[in-house]
C-alpha positions as CSV (number, residue, x, y, z in Angstrom):
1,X,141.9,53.2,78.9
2,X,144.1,53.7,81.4
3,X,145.2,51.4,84.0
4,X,145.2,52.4,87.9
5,X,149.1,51.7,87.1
6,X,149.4,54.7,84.5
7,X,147.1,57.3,86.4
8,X,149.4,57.3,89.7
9,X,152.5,57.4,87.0
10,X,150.4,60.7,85.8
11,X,149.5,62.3,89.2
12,X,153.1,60.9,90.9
13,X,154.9,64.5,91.4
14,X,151.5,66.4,91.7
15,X,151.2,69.0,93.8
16,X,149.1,68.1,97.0
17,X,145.2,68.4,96.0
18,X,144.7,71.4,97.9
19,X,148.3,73.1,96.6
20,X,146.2,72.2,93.2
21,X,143.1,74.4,94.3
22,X,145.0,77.3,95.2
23,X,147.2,77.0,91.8
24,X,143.8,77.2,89.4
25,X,141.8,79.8,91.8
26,X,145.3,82.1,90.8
27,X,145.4,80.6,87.0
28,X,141.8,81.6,87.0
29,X,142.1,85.4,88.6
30,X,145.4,85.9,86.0
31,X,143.2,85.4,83.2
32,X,140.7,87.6,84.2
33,X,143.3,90.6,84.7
34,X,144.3,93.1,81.7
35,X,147.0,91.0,79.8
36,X,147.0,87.6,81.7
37,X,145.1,86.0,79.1
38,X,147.1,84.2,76.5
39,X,146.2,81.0,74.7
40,X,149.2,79.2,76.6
41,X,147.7,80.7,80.1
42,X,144.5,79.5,78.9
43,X,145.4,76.3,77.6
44,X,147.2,75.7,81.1
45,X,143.9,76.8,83.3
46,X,141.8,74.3,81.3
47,X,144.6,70.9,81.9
48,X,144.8,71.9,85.6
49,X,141.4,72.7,86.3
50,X,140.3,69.0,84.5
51,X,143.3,67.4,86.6
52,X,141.9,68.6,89.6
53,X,138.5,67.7,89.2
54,X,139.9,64.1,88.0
55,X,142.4,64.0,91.0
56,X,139.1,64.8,93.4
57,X,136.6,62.1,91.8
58,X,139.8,59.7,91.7
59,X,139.9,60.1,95.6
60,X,136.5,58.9,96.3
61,X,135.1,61.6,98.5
62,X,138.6,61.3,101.1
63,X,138.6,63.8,102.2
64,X,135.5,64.9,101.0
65,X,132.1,63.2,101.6
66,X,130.9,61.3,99.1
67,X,128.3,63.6,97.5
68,X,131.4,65.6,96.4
69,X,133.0,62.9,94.9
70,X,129.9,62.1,92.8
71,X,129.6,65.8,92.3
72,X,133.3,65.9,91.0
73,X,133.2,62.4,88.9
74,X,130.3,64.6,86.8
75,X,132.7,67.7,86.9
76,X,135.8,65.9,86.0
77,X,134.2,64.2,82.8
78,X,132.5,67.7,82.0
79,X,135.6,69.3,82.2
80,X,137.7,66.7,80.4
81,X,135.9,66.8,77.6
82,X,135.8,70.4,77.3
83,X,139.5,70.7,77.9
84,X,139.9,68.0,74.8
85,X,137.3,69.6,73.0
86,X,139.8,72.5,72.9
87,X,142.6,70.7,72.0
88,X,141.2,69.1,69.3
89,X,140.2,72.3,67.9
90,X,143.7,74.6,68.5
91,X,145.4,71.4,67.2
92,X,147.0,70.9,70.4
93,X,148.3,67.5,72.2
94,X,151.6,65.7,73.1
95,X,150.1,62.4,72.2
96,X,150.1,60.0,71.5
97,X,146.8,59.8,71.8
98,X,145.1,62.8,70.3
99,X,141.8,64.6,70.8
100,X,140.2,62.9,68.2
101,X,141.2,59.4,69.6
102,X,140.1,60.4,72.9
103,X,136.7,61.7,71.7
104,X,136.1,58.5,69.5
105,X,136.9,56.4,72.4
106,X,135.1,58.2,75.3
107,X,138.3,58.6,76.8
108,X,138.7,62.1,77.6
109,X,139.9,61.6,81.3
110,X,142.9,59.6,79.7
111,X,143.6,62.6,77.3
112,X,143.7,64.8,80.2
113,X,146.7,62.1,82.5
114,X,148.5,62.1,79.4
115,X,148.4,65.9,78.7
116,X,149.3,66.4,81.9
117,X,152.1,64.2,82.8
118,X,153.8,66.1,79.6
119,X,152.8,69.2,81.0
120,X,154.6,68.5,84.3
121,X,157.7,66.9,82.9
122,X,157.9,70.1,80.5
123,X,158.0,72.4,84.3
């Protein structure tokens, strides 16, 4: 699992949380327009929309009260695992931990820091 160490390494040059939001409402209305689905755009809208759920349950409900960060910890793990879910069955991952190693390990939330710190040194 990993340590408080490794998921500041993965969310260090984030965007701010609310930059975040605004970047997965527009993934999210690109996909829905003629054309702007593709599995990369896909692919893309599932990591960030898992990151920012994870980012918002990390946070503890600041600056949110703390029903929303029980609500997100729920959201986060729900997303997670569907973004892994995915993975597992396109064959994608930048390991080294792979879908399957998340999924035996319940650690879906770690597949989705590791994803995307690869995703966001790849930008």
């Amino acid at each position: 699992m990993f340590e408080i160490r490794a998921i500041r390494k993965a969310y260090a040059d984030a965007p701010k949380i609310v930059d975040e939001m605004a970047d997965v409402f527009t993934l999210a209305m690109r996909l829905h327009k003629p054309g702007g689905h593709s599995p990369a755009a896909d692919r893309e809208y599932r990591l960030r929309k898992a990151v920012l759920l994870d980012r918002v349950a990390l946070s503890k409900g600041k600056p949110w009260d703390p029903e929303a960060a029980a609500d997100a910890e729920r959201a986060a793990e729900e997303a997670a695992v569907a973004f892994t879910s995915a993975d597992r069955l396109d064959g994608s991952d930048a390991g080294p931990m792979t879908p399957e190693i998340a999924r035996q390990q319940g650690a879906y939330r770690d597949y989705v820091r590791q994803e995307y710190a690869r995703w966001l040194a790849d930008q």
